[in-house]
C-alpha positions in Angstrom: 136.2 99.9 110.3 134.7 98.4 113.3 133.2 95.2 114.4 133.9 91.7 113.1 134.0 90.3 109.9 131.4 88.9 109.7 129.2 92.1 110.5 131.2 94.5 107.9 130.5 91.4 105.5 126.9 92.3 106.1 126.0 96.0 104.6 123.1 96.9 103.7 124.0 96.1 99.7 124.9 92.4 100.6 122.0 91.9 103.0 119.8 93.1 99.9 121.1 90.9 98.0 121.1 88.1 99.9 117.5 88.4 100.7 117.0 88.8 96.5 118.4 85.6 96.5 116.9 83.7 99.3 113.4 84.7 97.5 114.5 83.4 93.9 115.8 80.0 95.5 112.2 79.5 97.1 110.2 81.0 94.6 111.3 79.5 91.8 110.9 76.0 92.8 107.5 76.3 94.3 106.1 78.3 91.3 107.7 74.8 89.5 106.2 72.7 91.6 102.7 74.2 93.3 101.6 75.6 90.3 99.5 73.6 87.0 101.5 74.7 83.6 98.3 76.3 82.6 99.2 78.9 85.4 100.5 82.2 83.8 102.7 82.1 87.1 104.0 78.4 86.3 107.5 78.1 85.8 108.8 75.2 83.2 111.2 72.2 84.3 113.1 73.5 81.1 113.5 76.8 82.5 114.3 76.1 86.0 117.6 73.5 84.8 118.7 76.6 82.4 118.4 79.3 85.7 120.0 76.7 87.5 122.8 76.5 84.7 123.3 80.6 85.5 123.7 79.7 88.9 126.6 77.8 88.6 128.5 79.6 86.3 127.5 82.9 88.8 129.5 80.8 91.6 132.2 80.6 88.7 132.0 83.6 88.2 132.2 84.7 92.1 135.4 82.5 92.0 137.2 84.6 89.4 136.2 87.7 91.1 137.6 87.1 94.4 141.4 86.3 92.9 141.0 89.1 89.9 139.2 91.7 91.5 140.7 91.9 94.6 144.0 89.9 94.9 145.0 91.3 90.7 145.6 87.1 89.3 144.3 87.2 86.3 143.0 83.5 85.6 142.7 82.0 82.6 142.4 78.6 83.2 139.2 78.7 86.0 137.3 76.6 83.7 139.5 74.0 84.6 138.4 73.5 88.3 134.6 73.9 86.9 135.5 70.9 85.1 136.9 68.9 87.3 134.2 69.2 89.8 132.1 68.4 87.5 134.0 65.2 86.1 133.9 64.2 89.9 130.5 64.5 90.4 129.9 62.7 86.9 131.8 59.7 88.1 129.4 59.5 91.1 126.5 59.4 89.0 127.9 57.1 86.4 128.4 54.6 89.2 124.7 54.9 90.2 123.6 53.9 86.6 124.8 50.2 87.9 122.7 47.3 85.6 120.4 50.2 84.0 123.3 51.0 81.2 123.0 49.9 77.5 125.4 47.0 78.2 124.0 46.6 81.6 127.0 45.8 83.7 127.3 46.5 87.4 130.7 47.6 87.3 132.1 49.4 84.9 130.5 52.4 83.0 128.9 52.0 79.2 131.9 53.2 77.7 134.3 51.3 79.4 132.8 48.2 78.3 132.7 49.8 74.7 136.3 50.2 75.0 137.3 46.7 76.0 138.1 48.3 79.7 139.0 44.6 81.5 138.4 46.2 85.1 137.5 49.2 87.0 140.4 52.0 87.0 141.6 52.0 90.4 140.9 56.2 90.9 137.6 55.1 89.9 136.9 53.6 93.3 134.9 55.3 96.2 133.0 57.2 93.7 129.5 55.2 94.4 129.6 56.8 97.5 128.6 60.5 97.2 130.5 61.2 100.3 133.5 60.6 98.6 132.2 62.4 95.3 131.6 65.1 97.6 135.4 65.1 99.0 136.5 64.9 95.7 135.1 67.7 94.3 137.0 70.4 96.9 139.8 68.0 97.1 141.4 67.6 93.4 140.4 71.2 92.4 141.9 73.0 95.4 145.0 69.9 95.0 145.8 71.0 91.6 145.7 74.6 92.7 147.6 74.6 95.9 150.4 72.8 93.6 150.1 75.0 90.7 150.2 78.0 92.7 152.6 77.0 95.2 155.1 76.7 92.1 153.7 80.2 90.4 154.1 82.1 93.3 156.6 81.2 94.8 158.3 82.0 91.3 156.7 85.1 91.6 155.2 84.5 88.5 152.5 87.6 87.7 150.8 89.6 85.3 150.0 88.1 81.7 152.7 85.4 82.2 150.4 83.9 84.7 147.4 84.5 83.1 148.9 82.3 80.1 150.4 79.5 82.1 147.0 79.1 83.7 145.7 78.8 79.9 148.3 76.4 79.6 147.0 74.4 82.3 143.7 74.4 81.0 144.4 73.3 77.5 146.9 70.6 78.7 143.7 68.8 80.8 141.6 69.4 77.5 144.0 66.9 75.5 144.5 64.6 78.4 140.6 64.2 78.9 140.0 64.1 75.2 142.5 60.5 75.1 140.1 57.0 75.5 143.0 55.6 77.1 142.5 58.1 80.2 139.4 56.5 81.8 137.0 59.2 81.3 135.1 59.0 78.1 137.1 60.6 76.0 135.5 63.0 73.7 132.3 61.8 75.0 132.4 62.3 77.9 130.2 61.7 80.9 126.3 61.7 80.6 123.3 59.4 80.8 123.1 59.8 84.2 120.0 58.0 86.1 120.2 59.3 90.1 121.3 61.3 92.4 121.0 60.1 95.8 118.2 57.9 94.8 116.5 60.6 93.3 116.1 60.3 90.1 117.6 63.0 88.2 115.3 63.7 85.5 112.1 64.1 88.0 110.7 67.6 88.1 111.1 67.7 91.8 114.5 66.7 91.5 115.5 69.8 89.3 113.7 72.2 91.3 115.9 70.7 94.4 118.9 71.1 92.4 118.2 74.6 91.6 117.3 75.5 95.4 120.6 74.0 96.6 122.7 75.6 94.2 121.0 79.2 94.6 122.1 78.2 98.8 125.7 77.4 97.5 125.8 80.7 95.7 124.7 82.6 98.9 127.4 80.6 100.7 129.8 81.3 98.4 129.3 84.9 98.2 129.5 85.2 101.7 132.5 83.3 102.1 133.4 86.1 99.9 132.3 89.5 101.8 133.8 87.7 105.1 137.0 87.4 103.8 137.1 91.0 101.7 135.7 93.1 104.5 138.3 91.4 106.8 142.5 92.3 107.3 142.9 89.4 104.5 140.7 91.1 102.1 142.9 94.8 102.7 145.7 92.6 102.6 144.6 91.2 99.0 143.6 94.4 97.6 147.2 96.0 98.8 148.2 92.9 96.6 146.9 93.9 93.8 147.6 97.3 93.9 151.2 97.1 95.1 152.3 94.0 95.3 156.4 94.8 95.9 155.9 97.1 98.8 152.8 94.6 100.3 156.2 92.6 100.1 158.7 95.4 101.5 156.0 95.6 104.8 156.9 91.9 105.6 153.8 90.4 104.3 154.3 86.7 103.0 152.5 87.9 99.9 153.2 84.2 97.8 151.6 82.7 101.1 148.2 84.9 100.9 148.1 84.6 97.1 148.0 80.6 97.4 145.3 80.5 99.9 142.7 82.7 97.8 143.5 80.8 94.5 143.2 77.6 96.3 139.9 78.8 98.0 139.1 80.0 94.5 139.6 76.8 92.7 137.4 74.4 95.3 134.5 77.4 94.8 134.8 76.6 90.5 135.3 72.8 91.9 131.5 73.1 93.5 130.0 75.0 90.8 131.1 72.3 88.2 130.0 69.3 90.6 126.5 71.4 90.3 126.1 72.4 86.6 126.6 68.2 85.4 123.6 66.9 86.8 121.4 69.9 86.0 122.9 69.5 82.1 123.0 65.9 82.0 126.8 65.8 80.5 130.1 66.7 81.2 132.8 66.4 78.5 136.5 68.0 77.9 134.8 70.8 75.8 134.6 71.8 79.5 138.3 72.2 79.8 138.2 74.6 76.5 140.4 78.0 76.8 137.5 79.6 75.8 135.5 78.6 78.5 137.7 80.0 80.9 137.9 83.7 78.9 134.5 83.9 78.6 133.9 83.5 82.6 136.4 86.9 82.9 134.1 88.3 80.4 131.2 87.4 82.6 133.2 89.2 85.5 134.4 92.5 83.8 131.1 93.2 82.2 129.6 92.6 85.7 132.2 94.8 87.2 135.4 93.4 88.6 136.1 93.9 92.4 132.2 94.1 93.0 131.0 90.2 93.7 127.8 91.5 93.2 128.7 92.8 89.6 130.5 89.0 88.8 127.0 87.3 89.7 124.9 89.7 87.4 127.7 89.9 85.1 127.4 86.0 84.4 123.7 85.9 84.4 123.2 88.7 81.5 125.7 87.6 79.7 124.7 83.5 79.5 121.0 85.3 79.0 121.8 86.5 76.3 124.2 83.5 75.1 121.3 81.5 75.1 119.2 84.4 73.3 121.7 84.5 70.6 122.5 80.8 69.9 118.9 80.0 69.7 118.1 81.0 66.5 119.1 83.1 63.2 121.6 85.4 65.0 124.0 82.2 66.1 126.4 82.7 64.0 127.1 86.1 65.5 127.3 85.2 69.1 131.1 85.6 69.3 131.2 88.9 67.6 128.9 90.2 69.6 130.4 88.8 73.0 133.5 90.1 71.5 132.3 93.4 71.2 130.5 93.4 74.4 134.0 92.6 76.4 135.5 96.0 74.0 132.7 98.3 74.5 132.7 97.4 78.3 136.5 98.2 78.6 136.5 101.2 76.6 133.1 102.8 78.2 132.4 101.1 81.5 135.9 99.6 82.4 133.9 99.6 86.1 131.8 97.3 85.0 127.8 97.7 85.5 128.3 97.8 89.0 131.3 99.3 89.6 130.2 102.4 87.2 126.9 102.5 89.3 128.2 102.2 92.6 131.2 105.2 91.0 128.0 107.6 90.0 126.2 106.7 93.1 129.3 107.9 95.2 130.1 110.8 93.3 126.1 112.2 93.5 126.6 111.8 97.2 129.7 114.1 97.3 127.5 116.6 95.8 124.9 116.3 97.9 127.0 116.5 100.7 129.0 119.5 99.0 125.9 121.3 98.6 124.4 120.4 102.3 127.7 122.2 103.8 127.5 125.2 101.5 123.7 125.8 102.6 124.6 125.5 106.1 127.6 127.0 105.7 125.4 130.1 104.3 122.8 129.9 107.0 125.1 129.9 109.7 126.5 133.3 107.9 123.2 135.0 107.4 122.0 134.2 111.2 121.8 137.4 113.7 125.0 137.7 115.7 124.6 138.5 119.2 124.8 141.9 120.6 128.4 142.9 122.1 
């Protein structure tokens, strides 16, 4: 390969999809905004906060495929980081509720008061500045995982042990965050948030923004990703996965390069959480649930793992149709059929969507080629020679 990274980042698959993108962050809000809801074009509030919802968990989803499908960690626990970039964004907002909350004091949340809280929590402070908010959210999710990983690697910890300390991790936060005692509204949670930056959250024009700017931090995300998988990092991850003890043998610090792409990993989850609460309205510990985290590497392997592309579609069609399912007589058979869906895709597409695609796109081409050198192998058989 030639040029930079940032140029092989580029093909002509990304650029595509980049411009797909760029025309659903823009189109969407305007047909929200421009349009009167009599307009067979018109686009719902309701509709734009649920698309924006799929955004988020595509960046989640983006997240998990960078460390799964081309560094081989297996993460069960991602929905971790979601959540707390999410809880740190849902502290700014509860500080911006101020005198508007049920018990109306400028300090402390509703449910602090509720709880006999005598004064602020001390990691509560800074959060009324979104500044901070915004620190926060790369800051504790990349913390937790530079420290979890820098103790799993360098324990060379891999395989399914990983993947079940990670789910571990996650199930310890869901019990801590579910406690009154912790400072963060226990089962409750976080939610009847008021603004955002002044905004007011609930305004039309403030969910189309929301949508616009997360559709621009999935395009940033993604490529973040490209960059670093069409770079020497990204041949360095895939040899990684694929051989991790002679990637070792060849005197590559392989704990060192496995640390920086979960890290990188977890502040991308950390974003995507800090963007899903104020387009939901609530963040709680059901955030934190095991589940969660499975169901994102469903997302990813029905998508088709080592793809990016394949994680983002993976996550939209499968939350589609989470939200077809659970909407009416068929919810009771959500799980079955999302467990299905994860054993039909392993058994008959264990590319994934796009993975098989791209495998019977490359294979047709072979052909094609196979058959171009046979015709001109033939022609250049059946032309006149020249006379000795």
């Amino acid at each position: 390969m030639t040029g930079s990274p940032l140029i092989r980042a580029l093909d002509r698959g990304a650029v595509a999809f980049i411009f797909v993108l760029v025309a659903i962050g823009i189109a969407v809000p305007l047909l929200n905004l421009l349009l009167p809801p009599s307009s067979p074009w018109h686009v719902p509030t309701y509709l734009v906060a649920l698309w924006g919802k799929y955004v988020c968990y595509a960046i989640l989803a983006l997240s998990i495929d960078l460390i799964w499908g081309y560094c081989g960690i297996l993460s069960l626990g991602h929905g971790a980081f979601f959540a707390l970039g999410g809880y740190a964004m849902g502290m700014y907002l509860m500080r911006q509720i101020g005198t508007r909350g049920v018990y109306a004091d400028p300090i402390r949340p509703d449910f602090m008061v509720f709880l006999n809280w005598p004064e602020l929590p001390v990691y509560w402070y800074g959060f009324n500045y979104f500044a901070y908010a915004a620190l926060m959210v790369l800051l504790v999710p990349g913390l937790l995982a530079f420290v979890f990983g820098w103790f799993a690697f360098r324990s060379r910890v891999t395989g399914v042990y990983l993947s079940i300390i990670t789910q571990a991790l996650t199930f310890a936060l869901t019990l801590a965050f579910f406690r009154n005692n912790f400072g963060f509204g226990g089962n409750n949670g976080l939610t009847d948030f008021k603004d955002i930056l002044g905004f007011n959250v609930q305004a039309q024009s403030t969910r189309a923004a929301l949508f616009a700017i997360s559709v621009a931090a999935l395009i940033i995300g993604f490529f973040i990703c490209r960059t670093i998988v069409a770079s020497k990092l990204g041949m360095v991850l895939v040899s990684i996965r694929d051989a991790e003890a002679r990637t070792r043998f060849l005197g590559y610090r392989v704990e060192s390069y496995k640390l920086f792409v979960f890290t990188l990993s977890a502040c991308m989850a950390g974003v995507a959480g800090a963007l899903y609460v104020p387009q939901v309205g609530i963040i709680n510990p059901s955030e934190f649930a095991p589940g969660n985290s499975i169901e994102a590497v469903i997302w990813v392997a029905v998508g088709g793992r080592g793809t990016l592309i394949g994680a983002v579609l993976g996550a939209v069609i499968v939350n589609y149709g989470k939200t077809t399912f659970t909407s009416g007589v068929l919810a009771p058979y959500w799980l079955f059929v999302l467990g299905s869906l994860f054993v039909l895709v392993t058994l008959l597409l264990p590319r994934g969507i796009v993975g098989t695609w791209r495998h019977m796109w490359q294979k047709h081409r072979e052909r094609q080629d196979a058959i171009a050198s046979a015709h001109a192998a033939a022609d250049a058989e059946a032309a006149p020679k020249p006379a000795e």
